[in-house]
C-alpha positions in Angstrom: -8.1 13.7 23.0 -6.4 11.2 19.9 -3.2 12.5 19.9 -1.2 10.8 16.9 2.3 8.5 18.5 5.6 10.1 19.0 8.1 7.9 18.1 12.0 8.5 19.2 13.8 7.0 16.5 17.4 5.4 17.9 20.0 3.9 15.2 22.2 1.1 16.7 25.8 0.5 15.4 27.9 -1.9 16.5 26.9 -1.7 20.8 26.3 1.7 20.8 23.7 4.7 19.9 24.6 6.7 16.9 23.4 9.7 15.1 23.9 10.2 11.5 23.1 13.5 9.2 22.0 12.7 6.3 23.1 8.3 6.8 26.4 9.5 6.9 28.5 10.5 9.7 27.6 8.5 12.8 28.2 10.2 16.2 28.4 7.9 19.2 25.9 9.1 21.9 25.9 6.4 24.3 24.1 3.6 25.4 21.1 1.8 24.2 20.1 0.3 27.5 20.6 3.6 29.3 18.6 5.5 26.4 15.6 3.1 26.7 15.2 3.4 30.9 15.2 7.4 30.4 12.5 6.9 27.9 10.6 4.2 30.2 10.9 7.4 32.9 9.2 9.5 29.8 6.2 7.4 29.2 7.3 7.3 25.3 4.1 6.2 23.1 7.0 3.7 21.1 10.3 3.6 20.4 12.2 2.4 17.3 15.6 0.7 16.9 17.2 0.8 13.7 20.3 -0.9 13.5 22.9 0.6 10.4 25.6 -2.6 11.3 22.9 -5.3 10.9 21.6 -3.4 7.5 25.1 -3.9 6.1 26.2 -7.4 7.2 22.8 -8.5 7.1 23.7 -10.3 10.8 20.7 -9.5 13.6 22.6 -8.9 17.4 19.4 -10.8 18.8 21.3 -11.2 22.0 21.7 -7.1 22.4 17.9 -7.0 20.8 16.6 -8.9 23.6 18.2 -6.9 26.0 17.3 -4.1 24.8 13.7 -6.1 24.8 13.5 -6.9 28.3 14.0 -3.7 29.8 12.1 -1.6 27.4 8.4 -0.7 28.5 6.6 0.7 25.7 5.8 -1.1 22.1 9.3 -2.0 20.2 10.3 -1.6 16.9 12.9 -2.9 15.1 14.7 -2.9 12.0 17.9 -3.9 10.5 19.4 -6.8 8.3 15.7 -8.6 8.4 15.8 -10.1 5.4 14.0 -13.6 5.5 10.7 -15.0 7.9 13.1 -16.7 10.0 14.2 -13.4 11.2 11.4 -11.9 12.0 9.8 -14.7 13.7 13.1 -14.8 15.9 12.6 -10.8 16.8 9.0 -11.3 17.8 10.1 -14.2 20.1 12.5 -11.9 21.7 9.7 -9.0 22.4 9.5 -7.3 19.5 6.3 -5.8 18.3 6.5 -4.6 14.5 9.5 -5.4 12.5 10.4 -2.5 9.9 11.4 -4.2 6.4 13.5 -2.0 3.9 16.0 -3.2 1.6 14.7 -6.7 1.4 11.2 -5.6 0.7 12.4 -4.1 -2.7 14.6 -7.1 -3.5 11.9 -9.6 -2.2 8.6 -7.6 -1.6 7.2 -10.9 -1.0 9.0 -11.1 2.3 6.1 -8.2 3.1 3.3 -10.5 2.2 4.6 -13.8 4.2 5.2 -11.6 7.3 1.5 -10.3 7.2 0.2 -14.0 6.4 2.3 -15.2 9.1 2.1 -12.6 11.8 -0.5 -9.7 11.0 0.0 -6.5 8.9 -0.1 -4.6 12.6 3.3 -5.5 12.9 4.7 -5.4 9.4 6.2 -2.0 8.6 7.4 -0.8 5.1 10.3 1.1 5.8 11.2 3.7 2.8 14.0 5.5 2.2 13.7 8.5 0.0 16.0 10.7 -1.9 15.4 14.0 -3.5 16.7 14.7 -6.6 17.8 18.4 -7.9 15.5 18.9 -10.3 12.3 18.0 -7.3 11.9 14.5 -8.0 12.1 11.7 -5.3 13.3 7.9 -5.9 13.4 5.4 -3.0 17.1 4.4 -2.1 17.8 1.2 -0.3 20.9 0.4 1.4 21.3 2.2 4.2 21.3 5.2 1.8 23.7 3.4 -1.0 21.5 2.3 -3.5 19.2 3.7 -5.9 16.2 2.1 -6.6 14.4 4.0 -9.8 11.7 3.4 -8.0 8.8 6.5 -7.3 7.8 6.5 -3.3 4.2 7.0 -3.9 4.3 4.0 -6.2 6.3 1.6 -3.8 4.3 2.5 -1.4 1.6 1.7 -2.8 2.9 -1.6 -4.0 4.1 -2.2 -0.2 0.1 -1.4 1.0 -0.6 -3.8 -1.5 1.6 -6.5 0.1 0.3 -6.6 2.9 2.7 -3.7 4.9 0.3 -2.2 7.8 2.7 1.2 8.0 4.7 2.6 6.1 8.0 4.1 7.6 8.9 7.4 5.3 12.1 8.4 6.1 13.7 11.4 4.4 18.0 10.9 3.4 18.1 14.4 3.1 16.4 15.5 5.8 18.5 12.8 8.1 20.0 14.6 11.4 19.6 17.9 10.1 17.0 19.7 12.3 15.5 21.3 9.1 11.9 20.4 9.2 10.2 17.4 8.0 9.4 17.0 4.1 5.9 18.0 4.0 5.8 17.6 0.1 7.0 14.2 0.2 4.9 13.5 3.3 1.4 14.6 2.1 2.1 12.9 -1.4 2.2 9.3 0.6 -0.1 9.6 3.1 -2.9 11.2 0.8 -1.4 7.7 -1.5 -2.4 5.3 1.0 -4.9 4.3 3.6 -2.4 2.6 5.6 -0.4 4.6 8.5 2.5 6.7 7.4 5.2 7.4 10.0 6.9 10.5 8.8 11.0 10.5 9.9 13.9 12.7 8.9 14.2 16.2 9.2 13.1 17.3 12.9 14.8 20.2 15.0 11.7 21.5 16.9 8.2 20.4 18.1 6.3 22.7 15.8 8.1 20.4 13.3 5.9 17.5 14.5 2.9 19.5 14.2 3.1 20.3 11.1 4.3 17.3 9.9 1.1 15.7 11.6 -1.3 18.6 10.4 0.4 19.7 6.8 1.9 16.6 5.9 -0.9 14.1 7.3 1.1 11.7 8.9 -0.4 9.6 11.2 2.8 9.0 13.4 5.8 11.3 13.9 9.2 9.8 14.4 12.0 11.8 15.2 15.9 11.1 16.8 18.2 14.3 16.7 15.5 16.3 19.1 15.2 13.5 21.2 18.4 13.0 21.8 20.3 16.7 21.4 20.2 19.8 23.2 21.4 23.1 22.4 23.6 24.4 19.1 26.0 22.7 20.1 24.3 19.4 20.3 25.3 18.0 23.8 23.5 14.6 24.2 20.5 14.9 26.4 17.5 12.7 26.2 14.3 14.1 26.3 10.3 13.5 25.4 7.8 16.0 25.3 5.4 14.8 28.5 1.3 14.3 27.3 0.2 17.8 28.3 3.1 19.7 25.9 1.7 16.7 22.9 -2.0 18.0 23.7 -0.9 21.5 23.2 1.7 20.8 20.0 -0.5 18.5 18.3 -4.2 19.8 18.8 -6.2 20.4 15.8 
């Protein structure tokens, strides 16, 4: 049966794994090389690497990248201070497969269009940070989290589609780390917006979460971190992956 990809999401600071609730916060959880050979054992569909230091000093670790590269078995992901071609034709060299675009997308959405031209929408993803606002609106923040944009999510991601992105990335700030269910509102509103994939991110603590982000909210991918890396209330680090028979069951229509 089409079972849509399970992604574990993994954010990269410094040399290290880190979890953060809500962008803020990061928690040290160990190592990325050790992460990625658990997941290998796992059969993951994909695994993305997001790295917060890179996103601020706008420097790439291509050295840790490629490592990281070379021993991971499954499609790779990567996002993280790209912010001209040069950089992403560097990552693809290295191993990657899709390179996720954020904050240089809004200040240079033509960056979204070269990469496509270049190297194929399949492996140019429109990341998108969203923040809700008290009064039930939601405005895309770029910046790791920092900086608001004005800008409306279905909008940009339309605009992004329109450039040439072949996924969007739809991650949810307030959602971030805090095992509270996906944002099905803001979920459905982009993926009924474009034809283009929509990963959905932020927000799981359970694997009914994924199913109804995958059923309610129409995502066609679900990316998560906290489950895959947590267990218990007490969060102890412990890396796990649903196996394909527990994805048939969770995710069948």
């Amino acid at each position: 049966m089409f079972l849509p990809r399970v992604i574990p999401i993994l954010l990269l600071k410094d040399l290290g794994l880190v979890k953060t609730i809500q962008f803020e916060n990061p928690r040290y959880i160990g190592d990325p090389i050790n992460a990625v050979k658990i997941f290998n054992v796992k059969e993951v569909n994909e695994i993305a690497f997001l790295d917060i230091t890179a996103t601020k000093s706008h420097i790439i670790n291509y050295d840790m990248i490629r490592k990281i590269s070379q021993e991971c078995m499954t499609p790779l992901t990567y996002g993280g201070g790209v912010t001209k071609l040069d950089d992403i034709g560097r990552l693809f060299k290295i191993g990657i497969e899709k390179v996720a675009i954020n904050t240089a997308a809004f200040n240079n959405p033509r960056i979204i269009t070269d990469a496509s031209e270049a190297y194929g929408s399949q492996s140019v993803i429109a990341s998108i940070d969203v923040k809700k606002h008290a009064k039930g609106s939601y405005e895309v923040v770029v910046g790791n989290g920092s900086t608001p944009t004005g800008a409306d999510p279905v909008s940009y991601a339309r605009k992004m589609e329109s450039l040439g992105a072949g996924e969007i990335l739809l991650t949810s700030i307030d959602r971030d780390g805090t095992m509270t269910g996906y944002d099905i509102e803001l979920i459905r509103s982009v993926s009924d917006a474009v034809k283009v994939p929509v990963i959905a991110s932020g927000g799981a603590g359970k694997l009914q979460d994924l199913r109804s982000a995958y059923l309610n909210g129409k995502a066609s991918a679900l990316a998560a971190g906290s489950i895959f890396v947590f267990f218990g209330k007490k969060k102890a680090v412990l890396i796990t992956y649903p196996d394909r028979d527990e994805l048939e069951t969770l995710l069948a229509q």
